[in-house]
C-alpha positions in Angstrom: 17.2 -57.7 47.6 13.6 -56.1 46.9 13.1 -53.1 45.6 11.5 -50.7 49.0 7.6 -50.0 48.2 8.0 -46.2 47.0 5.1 -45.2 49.5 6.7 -46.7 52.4 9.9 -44.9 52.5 7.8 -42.0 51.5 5.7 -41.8 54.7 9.5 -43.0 56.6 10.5 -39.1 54.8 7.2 -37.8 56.3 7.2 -38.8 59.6 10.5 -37.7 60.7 10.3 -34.5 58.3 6.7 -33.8 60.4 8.6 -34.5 63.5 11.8 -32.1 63.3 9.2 -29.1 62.1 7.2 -29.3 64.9 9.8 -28.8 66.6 11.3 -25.9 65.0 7.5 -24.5 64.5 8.0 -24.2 68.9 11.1 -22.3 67.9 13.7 -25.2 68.9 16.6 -26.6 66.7 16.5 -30.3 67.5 20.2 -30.2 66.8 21.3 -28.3 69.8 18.3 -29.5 72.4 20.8 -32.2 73.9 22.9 -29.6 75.9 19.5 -28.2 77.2 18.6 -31.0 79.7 20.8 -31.1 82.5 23.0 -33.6 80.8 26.2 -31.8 80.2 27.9 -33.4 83.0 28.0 -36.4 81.2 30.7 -36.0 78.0 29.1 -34.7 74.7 28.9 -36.8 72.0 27.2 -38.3 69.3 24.5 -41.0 69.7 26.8 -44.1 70.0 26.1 -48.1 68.7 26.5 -50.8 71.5 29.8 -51.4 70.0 30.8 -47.3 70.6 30.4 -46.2 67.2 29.0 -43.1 66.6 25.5 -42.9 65.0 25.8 -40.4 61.6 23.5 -37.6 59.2 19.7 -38.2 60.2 19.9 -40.5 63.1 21.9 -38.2 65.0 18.9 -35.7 64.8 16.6 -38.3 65.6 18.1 -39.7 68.5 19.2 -36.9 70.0 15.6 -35.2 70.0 14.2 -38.7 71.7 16.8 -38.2 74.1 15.8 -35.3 74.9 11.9 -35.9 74.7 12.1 -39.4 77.2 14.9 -37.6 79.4 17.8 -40.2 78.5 21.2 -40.1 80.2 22.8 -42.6 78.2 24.4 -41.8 74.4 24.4 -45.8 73.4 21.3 -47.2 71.4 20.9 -51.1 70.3 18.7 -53.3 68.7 16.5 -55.8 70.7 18.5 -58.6 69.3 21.9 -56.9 70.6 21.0 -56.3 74.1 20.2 -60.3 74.5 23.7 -60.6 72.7 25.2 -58.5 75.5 23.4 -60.1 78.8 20.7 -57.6 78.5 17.1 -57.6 78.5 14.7 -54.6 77.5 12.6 -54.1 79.8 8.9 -54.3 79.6 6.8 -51.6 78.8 9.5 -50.0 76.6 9.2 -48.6 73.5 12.0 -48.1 71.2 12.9 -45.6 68.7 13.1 -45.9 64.8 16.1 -45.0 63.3 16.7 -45.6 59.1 19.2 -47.2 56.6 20.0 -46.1 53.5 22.0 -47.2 51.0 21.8 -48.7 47.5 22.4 -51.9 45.2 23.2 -52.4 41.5 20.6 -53.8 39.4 21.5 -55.4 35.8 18.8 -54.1 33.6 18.6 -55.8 29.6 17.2 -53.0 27.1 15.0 -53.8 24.5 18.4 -54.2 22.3 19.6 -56.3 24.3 22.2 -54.5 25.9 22.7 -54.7 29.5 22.7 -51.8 32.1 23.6 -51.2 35.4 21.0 -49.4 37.7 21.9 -47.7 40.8 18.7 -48.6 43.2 18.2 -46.6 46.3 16.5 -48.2 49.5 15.4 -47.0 52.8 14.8 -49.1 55.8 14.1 -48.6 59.2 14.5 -50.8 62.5 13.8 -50.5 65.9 16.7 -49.4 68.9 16.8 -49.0 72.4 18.2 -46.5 74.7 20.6 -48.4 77.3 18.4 -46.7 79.9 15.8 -48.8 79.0 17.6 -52.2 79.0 18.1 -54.1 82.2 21.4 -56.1 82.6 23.8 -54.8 80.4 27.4 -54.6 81.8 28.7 -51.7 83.2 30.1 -49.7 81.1 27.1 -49.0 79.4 26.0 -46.8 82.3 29.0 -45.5 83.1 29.5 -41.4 82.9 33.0 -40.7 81.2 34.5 -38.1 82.8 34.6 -34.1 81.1 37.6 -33.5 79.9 39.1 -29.9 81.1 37.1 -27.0 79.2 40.5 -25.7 77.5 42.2 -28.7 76.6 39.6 -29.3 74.8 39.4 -25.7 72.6 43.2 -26.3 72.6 42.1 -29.7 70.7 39.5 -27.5 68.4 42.1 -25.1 67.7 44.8 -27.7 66.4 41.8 -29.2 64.4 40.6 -26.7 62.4 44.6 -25.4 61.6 45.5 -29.0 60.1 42.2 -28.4 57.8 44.7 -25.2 56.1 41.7 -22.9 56.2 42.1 -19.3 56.0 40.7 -18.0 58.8 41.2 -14.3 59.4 39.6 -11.9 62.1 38.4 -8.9 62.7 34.9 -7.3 62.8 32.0 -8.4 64.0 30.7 -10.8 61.6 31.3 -14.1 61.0 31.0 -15.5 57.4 32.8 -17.7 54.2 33.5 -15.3 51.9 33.0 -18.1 49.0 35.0 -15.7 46.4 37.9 -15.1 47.6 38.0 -18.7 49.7 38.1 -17.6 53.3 36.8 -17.7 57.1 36.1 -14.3 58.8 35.1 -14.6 62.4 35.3 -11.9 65.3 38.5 -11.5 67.6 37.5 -14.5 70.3 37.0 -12.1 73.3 33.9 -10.9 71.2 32.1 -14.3 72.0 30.1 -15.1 75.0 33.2 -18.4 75.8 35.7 -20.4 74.0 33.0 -23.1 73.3 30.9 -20.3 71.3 33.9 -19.2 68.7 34.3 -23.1 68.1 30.5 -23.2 67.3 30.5 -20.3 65.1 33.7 -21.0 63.7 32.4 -25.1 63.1 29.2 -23.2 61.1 31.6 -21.1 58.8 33.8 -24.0 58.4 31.0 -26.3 56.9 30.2 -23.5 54.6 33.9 -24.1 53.6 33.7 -27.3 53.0 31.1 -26.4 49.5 33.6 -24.7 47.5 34.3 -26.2 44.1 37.5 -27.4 45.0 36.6 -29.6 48.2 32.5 -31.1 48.4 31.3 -28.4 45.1 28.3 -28.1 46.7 25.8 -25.5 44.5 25.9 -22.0 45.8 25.7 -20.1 43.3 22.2 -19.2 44.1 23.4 -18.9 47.8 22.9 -14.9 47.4 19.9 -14.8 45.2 17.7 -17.7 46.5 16.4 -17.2 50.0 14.6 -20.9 49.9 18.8 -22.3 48.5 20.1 -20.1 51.0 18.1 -21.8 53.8 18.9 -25.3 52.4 22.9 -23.9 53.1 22.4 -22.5 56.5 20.4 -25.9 57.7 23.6 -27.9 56.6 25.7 -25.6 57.7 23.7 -25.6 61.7 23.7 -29.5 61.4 27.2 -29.7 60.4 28.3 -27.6 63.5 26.6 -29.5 65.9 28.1 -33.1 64.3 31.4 -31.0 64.3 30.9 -29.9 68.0 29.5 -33.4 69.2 32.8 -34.7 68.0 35.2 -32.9 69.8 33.4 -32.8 73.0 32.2 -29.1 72.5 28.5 -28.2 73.2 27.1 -26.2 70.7 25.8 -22.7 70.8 22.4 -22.4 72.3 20.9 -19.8 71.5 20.5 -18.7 67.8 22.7 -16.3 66.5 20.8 -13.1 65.0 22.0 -13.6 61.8 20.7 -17.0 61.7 17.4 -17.0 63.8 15.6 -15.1 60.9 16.4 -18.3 58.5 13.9 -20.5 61.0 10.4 -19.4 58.8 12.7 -20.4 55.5 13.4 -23.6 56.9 9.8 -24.7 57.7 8.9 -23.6 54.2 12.1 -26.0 52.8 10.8 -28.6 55.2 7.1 -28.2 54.6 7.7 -28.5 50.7 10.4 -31.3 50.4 9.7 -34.3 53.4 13.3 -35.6 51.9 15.0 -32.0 52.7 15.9 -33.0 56.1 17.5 -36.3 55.3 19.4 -34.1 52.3 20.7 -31.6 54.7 22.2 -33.9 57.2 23.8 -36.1 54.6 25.7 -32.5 53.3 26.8 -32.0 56.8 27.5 -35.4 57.7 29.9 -35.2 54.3 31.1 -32.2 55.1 32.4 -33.3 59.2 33.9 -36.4 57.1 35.8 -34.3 55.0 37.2 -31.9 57.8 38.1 -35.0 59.8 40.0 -36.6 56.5 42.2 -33.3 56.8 43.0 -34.4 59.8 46.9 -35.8 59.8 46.2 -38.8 62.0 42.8 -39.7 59.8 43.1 -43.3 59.4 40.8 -44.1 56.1 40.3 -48.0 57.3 39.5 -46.9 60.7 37.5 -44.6 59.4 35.6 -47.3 56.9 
């Protein structure tokens, strides 16, 4: 396998950093513009393969702001090459959408002394998918709206998640925050939120902060207090990681911004507009951090999950 030109997946990290702050610069979070559209009659979820498996970290961001931008009803995305595979045909005139790869491979190095070392290589890639709207032929369920599952069964099913993670959650107040210290969750009484839907959004943000302490992800926050640019790098995961978290149990997010939170919108233009790879960190963090709350999970199947 060949190394990927250096300036290529450079300008891969530049076009889709470019993308996701013009976006925020019009004062939208990409990550919650799905539930904007008209669509939430249709279930939420994430972006989904043609084989119904969810689309994870940056892609999720990307697909669900082309959604959004070409006015999509369906969640499932494939390659050119699938849709044939399926009876399908795109059809012409459409464009599809780049989505990326990345992942590594081991490279045995010899050192002048001739010892031999083992490299860890990084690659990025990217290929082409379509939305199912866009493809002609494809059976049935492909189009096919699943029906919304009732409003509280559904908290009930949000509720029951975040207890199996053993959290401590307490409330009280009218903040909600990880109190990184002393290891816990404050949130406000639920009657203090807009819905049931809100508290789980909030209480999915406050949760991925939970995920960083030393014991669980040990993500860095030490400088969480001090650093207004590393406190912005935690907030953006933490956003991201609630709307993965929400997407997956059929909860749409909270949109509007919370005060707290809308003030962190010029810090994460300047993280963006200084690292083009901040994005891509950010949503692997969150994308980690949903793994890890769904491994707490007692019926978390690790091959299923593989």
């Amino acid at each position: 396998m060949s190394r990927q030109p250096s300036n290529q997946r450079s300008d891969i990290y530049s076009r889709i950093t470019t993308r996701i702050i013009a976006d925020l610069e019009q004062g939208v979070r990409p990550w919650t513009r799905p539930w904007t559209t008209g669509q939430a009659a249709s279930e939420v979820s994430r972006p989904l393969r043609h084989n119904g498996q969810p689309y994870t970290g940056i892609n999720v961001l990307l697909l669900w702001s082309e959604t959004i931008a070409r006015g999509f009803a369906s969640s499932r995305w494939m390659t050119f090459r699938q849709a044939i595979e399926l009876g399908g045909a795109v059809r012409k005139g459409e464009t599809g959408t780049t989505v990326v790869f990345a992942s590594s491979f081991i490279r045995t190095e010899t050192t002048e002394t001739g010892t031999e070392i083992e490299q860890d290589i990084p690659f990025l890639k990217t290929y082409t998918v379509f939305n199912a709207d866009q493809i002609a032929g494809l059976p049935y369920r492909f189009h096919e709206i699943a029906p919304v599952q009732d409003p509280m069964r559904r908290i009930g099913d949000a509720g029951r998640f975040f207890a199996n993670t053993g959290a401590l959650i307490r409330h009280g107040g009218s903040a909600a925050y990880y109190a990184a210290i002393r290891d816990y969750i404050q949130m406000p009484c639920l009657d203090a939120f807009r819905d049931d839907a809100a508290y789980v959004a909030v209480l999915s943000h406050e949760m991925t902060h939970w995920t960083g302490a030393p014991r669980r992800l040990d993500r860095d926050l030490s400088r969480y207090a001090k650093d207004r640019s590393e406190r912005a790098r935690e907030e953006l995961i933490a956003e991201l990681g609630s709307s993965f978290l929400c997407a997956d149990l059929g909860i749409a997010p909270e949109l509007e911004p919370r005060p707290d939170h809308a003030s962190y919108l010029d810090g994460w233009l300047k993280v963006l507009g200084n690292d083009k790879r901040a994005i891509f960190s950010a949503a692997a963090h969150a994308q980690r951090a949903v793994d890890y709350l769904h491994s707490l999970q007692p019926e978390f199947d690790e091959e299923a999950a593989a």
